[in-house]
Each structure stands twice: as structure tokens, then as C-alpha cells.
N, C-alpha and C positions, 0 to 999 in steps of 0.2 A: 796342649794346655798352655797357658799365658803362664809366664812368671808369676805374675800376681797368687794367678789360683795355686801355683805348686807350694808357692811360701804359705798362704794360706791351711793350705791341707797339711802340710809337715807341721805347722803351729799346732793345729787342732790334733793332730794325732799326738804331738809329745803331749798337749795339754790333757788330754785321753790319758795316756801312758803313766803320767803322773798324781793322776785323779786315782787310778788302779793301785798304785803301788803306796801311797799315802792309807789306803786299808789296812792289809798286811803287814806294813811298818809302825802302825800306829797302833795295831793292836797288841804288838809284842812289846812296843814300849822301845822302838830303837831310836836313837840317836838322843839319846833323855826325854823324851815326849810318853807323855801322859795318855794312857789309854782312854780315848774317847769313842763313845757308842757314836758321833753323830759325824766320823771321819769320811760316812761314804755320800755325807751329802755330795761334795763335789763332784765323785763319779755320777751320781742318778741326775746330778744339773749336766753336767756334760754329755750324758746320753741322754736328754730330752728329746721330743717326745716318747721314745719309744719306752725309756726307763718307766714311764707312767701304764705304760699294757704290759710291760711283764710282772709284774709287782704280784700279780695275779699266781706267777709259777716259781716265784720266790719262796724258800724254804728254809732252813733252819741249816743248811748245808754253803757254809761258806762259801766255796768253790764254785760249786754249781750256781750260785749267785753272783761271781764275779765275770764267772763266762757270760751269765746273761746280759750284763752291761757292758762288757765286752764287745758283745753281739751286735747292743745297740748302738753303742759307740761306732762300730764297722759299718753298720746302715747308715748312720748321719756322713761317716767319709766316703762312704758310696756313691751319696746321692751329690755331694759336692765335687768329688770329682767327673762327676756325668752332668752335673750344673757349669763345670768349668771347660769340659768338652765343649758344650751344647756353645757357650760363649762363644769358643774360638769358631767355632765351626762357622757361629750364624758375623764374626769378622772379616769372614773372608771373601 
């Protein structure tokens, strides 16, 4: 892979990482922040599209809702770094 794509994808995962962890922090109320019901937009915007077809297996079960954006989060770094393979490949 190209530098480009590596910095790329390590962006995207912390911004991933962070998207995650802004839930769980947010709902206990750490670091003086306000429990907000609407903390996990930023995770189901960072797993796009996929955050949109699991919505369907979305349940009332915190956890098991974080895995699944998670999940989709893991799919969109997937496909980018086999987007960034495919790059260097077709450089050579």
C-alpha cells in the first residue's frame, strides 16, 4: 500500500475508534458531558452505508449494537484497504 492509503486508513480507524467510544462515555456522563440519546450519530455516520442495513437487527441491547457498527465500521476499512492495494498494484 501507498503511504497515502496507510495514513488514510489509520485516520479512519481512530476516527472509527472514537466515534465508538463517545457512546459509552457519553452515556455515563464522563468527563462533565451531558447524556445525550443522539451521541451515536457519529458512529452510524462513520459506518455508512452499512450502519443503514443493520438498523434492521438493532435491539434494545447496547453492546450488541455497538458490535454491529463495529462490524460496519471493519467493512468500510476492508474495502479501503483492498481499494488501496488494488492502487498500488495497478502503479506498478
Amino acid at each position: 500500500m501507498t503511504r497515502v492509503c496507510r495514513i488514510v486508513l489509520v485516520i479512519y480507524g481512530l476516527i472509527g475508534l472514537a466515534a465508538l467510544l463517545i457512546i459509552p462515555l457519553n452515556a455515563v456522563g464522563a468527563f462533565g458531558m451531558e447524556p445525550d440519546p443522539l451521541s451515536a450519530v457519529y458512529a452510524l455516520i462513520v459506518a455508512a452505508p452499512w450502519s443503514f442495513f443493520i438498523l434492521d437487527y438493532a435491539g434494545e441491547n447496547v453492546f450488541w449494537n455497538l458490535v454491529l457498527v463495529a462490524i460496519a465500521m471493519a467493512i468500510n476499512g476492508a474495502i479501503l484497504a483492498l481499494l488501496c492495494r488494488h492502487a498500488a498494484v495497478r502503479r506498478r
